[in-house]
matplotlib code that plots the C-alpha trace (Angstrom):
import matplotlib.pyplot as plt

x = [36.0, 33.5, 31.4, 30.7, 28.7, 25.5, 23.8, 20.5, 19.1, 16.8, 15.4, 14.7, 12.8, 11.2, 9.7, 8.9, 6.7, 4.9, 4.5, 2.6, 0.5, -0.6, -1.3, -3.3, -5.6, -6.3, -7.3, -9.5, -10.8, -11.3, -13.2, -13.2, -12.8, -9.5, -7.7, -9.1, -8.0, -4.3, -4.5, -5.5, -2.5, -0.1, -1.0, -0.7, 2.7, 4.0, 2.5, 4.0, 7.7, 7.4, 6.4, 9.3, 11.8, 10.4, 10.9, 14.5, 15.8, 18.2, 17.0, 19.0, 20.9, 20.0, 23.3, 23.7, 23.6, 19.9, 19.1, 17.2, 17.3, 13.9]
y = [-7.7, -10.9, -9.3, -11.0, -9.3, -11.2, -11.9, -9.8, -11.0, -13.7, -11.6, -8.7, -11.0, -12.6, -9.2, -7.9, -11.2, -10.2, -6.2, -7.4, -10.1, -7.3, -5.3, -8.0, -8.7, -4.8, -4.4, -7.3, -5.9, -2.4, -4.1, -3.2, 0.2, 0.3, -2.3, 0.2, 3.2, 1.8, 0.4, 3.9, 6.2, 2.8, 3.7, 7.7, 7.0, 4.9, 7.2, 10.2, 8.6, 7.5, 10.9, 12.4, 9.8, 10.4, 13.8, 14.1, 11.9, 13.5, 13.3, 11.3, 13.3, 13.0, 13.0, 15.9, 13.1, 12.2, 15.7, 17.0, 20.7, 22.2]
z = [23.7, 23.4, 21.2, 18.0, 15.4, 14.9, 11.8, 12.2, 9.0, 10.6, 13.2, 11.1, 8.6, 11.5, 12.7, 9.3, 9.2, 12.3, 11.5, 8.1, 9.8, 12.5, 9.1, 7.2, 10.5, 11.2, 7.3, 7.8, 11.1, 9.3, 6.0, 2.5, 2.6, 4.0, 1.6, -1.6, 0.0, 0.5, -2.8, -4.2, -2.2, -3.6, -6.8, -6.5, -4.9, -7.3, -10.4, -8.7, -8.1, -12.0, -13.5, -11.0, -12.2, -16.3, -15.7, -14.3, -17.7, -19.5, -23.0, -26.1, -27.8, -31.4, -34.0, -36.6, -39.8, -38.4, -38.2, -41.2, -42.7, -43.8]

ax = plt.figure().add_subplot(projection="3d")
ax.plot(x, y, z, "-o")
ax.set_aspect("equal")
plt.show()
């Protein structure tokens, strides 16, 4: 009955803060190796969510007066 709904904006942006701070200091304590292999799945990831998107497009339909007979 006394409940007020809270704004959890703060908090969550206050924990997200700390979650990548704990990532940055355990890609430091694993050295360079680490940062280049996340950079590399990153890339895959994002490559592979492009192609997928590319390839679900519905192509442009082309009008008949652009069309040409041969």
């Amino acid at each position: 009955m006394g409940y007020r709904r809270r704004d959890t904006g703060p908090r969550l942006a206050l924990w997200m803060l700390v979650a990548l701070g704990d990532v940055v200091l355990l890609l430091i304590a694993a050295g360079l190796s680490a940062p280049v292999a996340i950079l590399g799945v990153l890339t895959l990831t994002i490559a592979g969510v492009a192609a997928w998107r590319w390839m679900r497009r519905t192509p442009v339909p082309v009008p008949a007066s652009a069309r040409r007979r041969a």
